[in-house]
C-alpha positions as CSV (number, residue, x, y, z in Angstrom):
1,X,-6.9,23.8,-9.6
2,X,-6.0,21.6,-6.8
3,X,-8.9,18.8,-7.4
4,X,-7.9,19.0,-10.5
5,X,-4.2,18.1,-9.7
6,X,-5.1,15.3,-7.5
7,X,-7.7,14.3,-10.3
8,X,-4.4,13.8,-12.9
9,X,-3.0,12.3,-9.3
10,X,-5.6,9.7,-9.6
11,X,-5.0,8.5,-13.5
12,X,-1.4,8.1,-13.3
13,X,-2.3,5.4,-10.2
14,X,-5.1,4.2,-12.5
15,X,-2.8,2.7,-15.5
16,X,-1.7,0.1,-13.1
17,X,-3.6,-3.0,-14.7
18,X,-4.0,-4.3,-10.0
19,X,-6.6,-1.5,-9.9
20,X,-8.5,-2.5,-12.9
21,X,-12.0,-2.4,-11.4
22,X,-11.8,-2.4,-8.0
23,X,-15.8,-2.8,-7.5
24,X,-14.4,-6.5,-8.0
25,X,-14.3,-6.8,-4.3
26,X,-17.9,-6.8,-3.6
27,X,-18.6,-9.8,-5.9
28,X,-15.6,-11.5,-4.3
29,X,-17.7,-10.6,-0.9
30,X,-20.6,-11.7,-2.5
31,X,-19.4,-15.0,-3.4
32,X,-18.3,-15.7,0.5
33,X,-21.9,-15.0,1.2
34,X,-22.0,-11.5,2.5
35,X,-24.4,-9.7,0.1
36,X,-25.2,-6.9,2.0
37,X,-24.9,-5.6,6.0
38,X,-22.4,-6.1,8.5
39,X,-18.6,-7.5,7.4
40,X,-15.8,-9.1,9.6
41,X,-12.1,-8.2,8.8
42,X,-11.4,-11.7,8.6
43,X,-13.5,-11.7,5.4
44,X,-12.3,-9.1,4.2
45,X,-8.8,-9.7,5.0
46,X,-8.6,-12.1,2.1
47,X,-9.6,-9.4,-0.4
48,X,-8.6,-6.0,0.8
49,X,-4.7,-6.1,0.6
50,X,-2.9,-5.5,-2.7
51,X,0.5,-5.7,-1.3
52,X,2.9,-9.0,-0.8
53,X,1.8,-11.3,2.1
54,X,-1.6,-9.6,2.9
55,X,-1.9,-9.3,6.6
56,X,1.3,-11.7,7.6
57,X,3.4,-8.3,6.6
58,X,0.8,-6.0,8.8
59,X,1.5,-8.4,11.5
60,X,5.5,-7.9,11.3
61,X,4.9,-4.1,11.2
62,X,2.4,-4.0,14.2
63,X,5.2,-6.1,15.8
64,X,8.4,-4.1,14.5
65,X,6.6,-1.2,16.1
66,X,4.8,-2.1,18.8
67,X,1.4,-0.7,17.7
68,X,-1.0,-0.2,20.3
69,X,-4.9,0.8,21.6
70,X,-3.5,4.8,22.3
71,X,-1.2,4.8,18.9
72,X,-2.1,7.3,16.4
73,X,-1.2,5.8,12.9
74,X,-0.9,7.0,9.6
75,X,-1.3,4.6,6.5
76,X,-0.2,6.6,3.7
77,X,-1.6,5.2,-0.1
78,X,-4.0,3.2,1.8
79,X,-5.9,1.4,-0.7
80,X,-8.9,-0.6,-0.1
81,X,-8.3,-0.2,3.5
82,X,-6.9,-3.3,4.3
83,X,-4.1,-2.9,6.2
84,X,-6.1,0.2,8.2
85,X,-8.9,-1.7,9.5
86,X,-6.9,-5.3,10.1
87,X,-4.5,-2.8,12.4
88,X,-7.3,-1.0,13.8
89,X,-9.3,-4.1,14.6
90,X,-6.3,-6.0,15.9
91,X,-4.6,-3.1,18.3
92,X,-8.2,-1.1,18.3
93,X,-5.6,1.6,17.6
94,X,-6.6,5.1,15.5
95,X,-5.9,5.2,11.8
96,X,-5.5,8.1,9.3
97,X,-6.0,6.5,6.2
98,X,-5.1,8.6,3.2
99,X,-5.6,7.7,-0.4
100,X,-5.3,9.3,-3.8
101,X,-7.7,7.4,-5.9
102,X,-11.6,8.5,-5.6
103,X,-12.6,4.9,-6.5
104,X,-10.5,2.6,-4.2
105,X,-11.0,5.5,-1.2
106,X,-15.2,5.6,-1.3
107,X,-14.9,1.7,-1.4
108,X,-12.4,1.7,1.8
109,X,-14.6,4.0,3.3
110,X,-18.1,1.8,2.4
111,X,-16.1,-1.0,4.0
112,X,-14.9,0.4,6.9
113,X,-18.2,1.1,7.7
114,X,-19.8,-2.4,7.1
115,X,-17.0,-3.5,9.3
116,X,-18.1,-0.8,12.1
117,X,-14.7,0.5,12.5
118,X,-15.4,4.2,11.1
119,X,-14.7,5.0,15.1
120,X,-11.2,4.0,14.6
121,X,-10.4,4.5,10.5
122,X,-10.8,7.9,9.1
123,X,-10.4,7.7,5.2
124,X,-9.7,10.7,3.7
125,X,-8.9,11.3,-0.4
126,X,-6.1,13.3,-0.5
127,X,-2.6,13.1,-2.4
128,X,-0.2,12.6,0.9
129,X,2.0,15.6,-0.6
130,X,-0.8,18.0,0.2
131,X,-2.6,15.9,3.0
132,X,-3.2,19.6,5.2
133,X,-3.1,18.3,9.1
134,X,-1.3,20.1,12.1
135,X,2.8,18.4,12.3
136,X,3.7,16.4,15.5
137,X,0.0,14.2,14.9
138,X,1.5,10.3,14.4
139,X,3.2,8.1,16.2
140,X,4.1,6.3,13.5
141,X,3.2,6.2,9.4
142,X,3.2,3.1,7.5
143,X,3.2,2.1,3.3
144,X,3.3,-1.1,1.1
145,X,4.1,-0.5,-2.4
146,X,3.3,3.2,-2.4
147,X,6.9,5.6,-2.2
148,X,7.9,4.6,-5.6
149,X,4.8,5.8,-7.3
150,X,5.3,9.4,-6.4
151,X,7.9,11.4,-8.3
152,X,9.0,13.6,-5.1
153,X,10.3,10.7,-2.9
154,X,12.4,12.9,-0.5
155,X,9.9,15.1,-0.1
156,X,7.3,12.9,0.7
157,X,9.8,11.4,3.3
158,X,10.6,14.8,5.1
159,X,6.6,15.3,4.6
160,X,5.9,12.3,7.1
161,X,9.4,13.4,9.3
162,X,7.5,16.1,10.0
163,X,4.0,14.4,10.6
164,X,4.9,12.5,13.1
165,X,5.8,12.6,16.8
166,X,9.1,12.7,18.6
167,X,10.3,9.5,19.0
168,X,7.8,8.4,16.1
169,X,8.7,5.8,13.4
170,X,8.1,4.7,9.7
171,X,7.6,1.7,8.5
172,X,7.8,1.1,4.7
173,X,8.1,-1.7,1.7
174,X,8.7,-0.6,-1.2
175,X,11.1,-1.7,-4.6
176,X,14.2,-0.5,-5.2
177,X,16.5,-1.2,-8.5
178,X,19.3,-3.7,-8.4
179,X,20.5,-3.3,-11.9
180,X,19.9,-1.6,-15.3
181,X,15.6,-0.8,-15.2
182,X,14.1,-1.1,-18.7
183,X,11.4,0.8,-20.1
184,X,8.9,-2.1,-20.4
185,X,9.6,-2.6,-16.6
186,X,8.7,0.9,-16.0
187,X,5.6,0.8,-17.6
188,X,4.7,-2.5,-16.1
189,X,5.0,-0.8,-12.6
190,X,3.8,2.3,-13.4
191,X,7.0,4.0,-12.3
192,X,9.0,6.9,-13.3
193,X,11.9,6.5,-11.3
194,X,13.2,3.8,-9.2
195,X,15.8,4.6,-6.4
196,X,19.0,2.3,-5.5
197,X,19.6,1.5,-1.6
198,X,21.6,4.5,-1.2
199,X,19.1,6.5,-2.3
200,X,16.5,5.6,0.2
201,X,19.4,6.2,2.9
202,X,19.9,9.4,1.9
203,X,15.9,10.2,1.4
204,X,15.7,9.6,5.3
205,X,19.3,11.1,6.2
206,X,18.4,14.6,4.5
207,X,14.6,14.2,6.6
208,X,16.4,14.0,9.8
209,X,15.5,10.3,11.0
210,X,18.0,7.8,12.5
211,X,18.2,4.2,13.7
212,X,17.4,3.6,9.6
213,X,17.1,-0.5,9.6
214,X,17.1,-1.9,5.7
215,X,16.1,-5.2,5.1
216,X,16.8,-6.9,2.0
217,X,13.0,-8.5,1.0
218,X,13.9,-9.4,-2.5
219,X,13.8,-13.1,-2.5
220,X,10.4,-13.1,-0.7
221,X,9.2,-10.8,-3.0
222,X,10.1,-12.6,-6.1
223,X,8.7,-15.9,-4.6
224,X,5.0,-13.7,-4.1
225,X,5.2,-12.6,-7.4
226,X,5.8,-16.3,-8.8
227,X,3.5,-17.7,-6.3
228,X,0.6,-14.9,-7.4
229,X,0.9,-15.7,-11.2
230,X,0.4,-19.1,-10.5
231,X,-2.7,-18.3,-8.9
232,X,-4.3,-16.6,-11.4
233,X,-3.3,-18.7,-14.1
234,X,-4.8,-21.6,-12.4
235,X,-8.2,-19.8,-11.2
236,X,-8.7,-17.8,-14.5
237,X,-11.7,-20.0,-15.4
238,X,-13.2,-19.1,-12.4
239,X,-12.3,-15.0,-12.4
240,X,-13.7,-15.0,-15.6
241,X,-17.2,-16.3,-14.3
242,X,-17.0,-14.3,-11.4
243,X,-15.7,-11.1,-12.4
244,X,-16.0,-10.7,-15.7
245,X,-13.6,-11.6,-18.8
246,X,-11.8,-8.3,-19.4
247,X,-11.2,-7.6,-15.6
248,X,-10.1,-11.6,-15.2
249,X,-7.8,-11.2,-18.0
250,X,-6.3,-8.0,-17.0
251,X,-5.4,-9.3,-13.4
252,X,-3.8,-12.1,-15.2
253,X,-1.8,-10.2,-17.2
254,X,-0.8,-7.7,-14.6
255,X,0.6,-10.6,-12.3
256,X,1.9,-12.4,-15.6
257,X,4.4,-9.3,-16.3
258,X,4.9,-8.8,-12.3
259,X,6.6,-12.0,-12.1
260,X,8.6,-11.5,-15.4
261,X,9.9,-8.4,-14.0
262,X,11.8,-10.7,-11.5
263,X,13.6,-12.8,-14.2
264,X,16.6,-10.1,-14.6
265,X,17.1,-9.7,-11.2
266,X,16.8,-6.3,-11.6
267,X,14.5,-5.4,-9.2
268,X,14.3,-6.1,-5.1
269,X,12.3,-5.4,-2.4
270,X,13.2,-3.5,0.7
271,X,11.9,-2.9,4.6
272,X,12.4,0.4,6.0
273,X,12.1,1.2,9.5
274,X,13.2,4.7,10.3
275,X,12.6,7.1,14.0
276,X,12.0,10.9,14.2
277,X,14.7,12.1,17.2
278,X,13.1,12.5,20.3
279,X,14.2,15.7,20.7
C-alpha cells in the first residue's frame, strides 16, 4: 500500500512538462565530453539544478546559514542532486537527500557516484511526509520549488520542525500567490493550492519556529523566468538535435507558459529562513 502511495506520489510530480525525460542530462554530459567515468560538479553544475539561479541561490543559502564540514543537512525534493552534491563538495558537509520521483532519484544517485561524493550524499526515494528517520537529526533542511507541490504544507513544515536540531534552521524558496490564481496557472505549475504570505507565517508559527525572515524574490524570479524562455527559444534548433524533438519541444513549452504566468502579476517568489528554539 505504501509504494503504491508514493508510486501515485511520483505521477502527480511527473505532469510537470521540467521533468519530461530527465535521462536528458546524460546526453547534455555527453556533449561536454564526459561519456562515461568520473564527473566534476562544475560539469554538472550547469545541468543538475532545476530551480532559479542554479548554484548562485545554493551559494546565498550555504551563506545565510553558515553551512559547514560537521553540518548535517537535509535537502528535501532534491531532484537530480544538484544542489546536494554542489553543497557537499563545496562545505564537504553530509547531505540527506530525499526525493519522490524513482526516475530523477536513481539518476541523482548514478551521479553522485560518478562524482565520488556517495561518502557525503545519501539519496534516498521517499515522499518527505513519510521519510522514517529518528527527530533531532539536521541541523538545517533546505528546498527550491518543492513546498508548494505537496497538498499538506503545514504538516510538512512541523514534519522538518521536528527533524531538525535545536537551534537548527530552514531555508526555503518557494511561490506564493499575489492575486486571483487561475486554473490554467494551476495546471501549468502543477499545483493545487498556492498559499499567500500569511499563510507561510502561520505554517511556521503553528510548527514552533521563530526568527521567520521573508524575502520578497518576485522580481528576480520573474526576470529568470523571462531570461529562461529566451533561452530556449533561441537554442531550440540545437535541443532538438541533441535531445530529441518531442523533449526539445516540451521544455520549450514548459518555460514558454512559466514566463506567461508572470504577466498578471499574480504570482511571486519568496525566501524563508526560519530556526527551531534552542530549547
Amino acid at each position: 500500500m505504501e509504494n503504491s502511495k508514493i508510486n501515485g506520489d511520483d505521477l502527480h510530480f511527473k505532469g510537470m512538462k521540467i521533468y519530461n525525460n530527465p535521462q536528458r542530462i546524460y546526453k547534455q554530459i555527453q556533449q561536454a565530453g564526459y561519456d562515461s567515468g568520473k564527473l566534476t560538479v562544475e560539469l554538472l553544475s550547469k545541468f543538475d539544478n532545476y530551480h532559479y539561479y542554479g548554484t548562485q541561490t545554493v551559494d546565498k543559502c550555504i551563506d545565510k546559514l553558515q553551512i559547514s564540514k560537521d553540518f548535517k543537512v537535509l535537502d528535501f525534493g532534491s531532484g537530480l542532486g544538484g544542489p546536494a552534491r554542489y553543497m557537499a563538495n563545496k562545505t564537504h558537509c553530509h547531505v540527506t537527500a530525499v526525493e519522490i520521483q524513482e526516475e530523477l532519484n536513481e539518476i541523482a544517485s548514478d551521479l553522485t557516484k560518478r562524482c565520488e561524493l556517495s561518502d557525503r550524499v545519501h539519496h534516498i526515494r521517499q515522499n518527505i511526509r513519510d521519510f522514517d528517520i529518528e527527530t533531532n537529526q539536521f541541523d538545517c533542511a533546505i528546498g527550491w520549488l518543492v513546498l508548494n507541490h505537496i497538498k499538506d504544507k503545514a504538516g510538512v513544515i512541523k514534519k522538518l520542525f521536528n527533524l531538525l536540531k535545536k537551534g537548527g534552521k530552514i531555508y526555503l524558496e518557494d511561490f506564493y500567490q499575489k492575486g486571483p490564481f487561475t486554473e490554467e496557472q494551476r495546471a501549468v505549475m502543477c499545483l493545487d493550492s498556492l498559499p499567500v504570505v500569511e499563510d507561510y507565517h502561520q505554517y511556521l508559527a503553528d510548527a514552533g519556529f521563530i526568527n521567520a525572515e521573508f524575502i520578497d524574490i518576485s522580481i528576480s524570479y520573474k526576470k529568470c523566468a523571462r531570461e529562461r524562455y529566451e533561452k530556449f527559444t533561441e537554442q531550440l534548433p540545437k535541443d532538438i538535435a541533441l535531445m530529441g524533438e518531442e523533449t526539445a519541444k516540451t521544455l520549450l513549452a514548459f518555460h514558454t507558459s512559466i514566463h506567461h504566468v508572470y504577466d498578471g502579476d499574480t504570482v511571486g517568489g519568496i525566501r524563508i529562513v526560519a530556526q527551531r528554539p534552542e530549547d
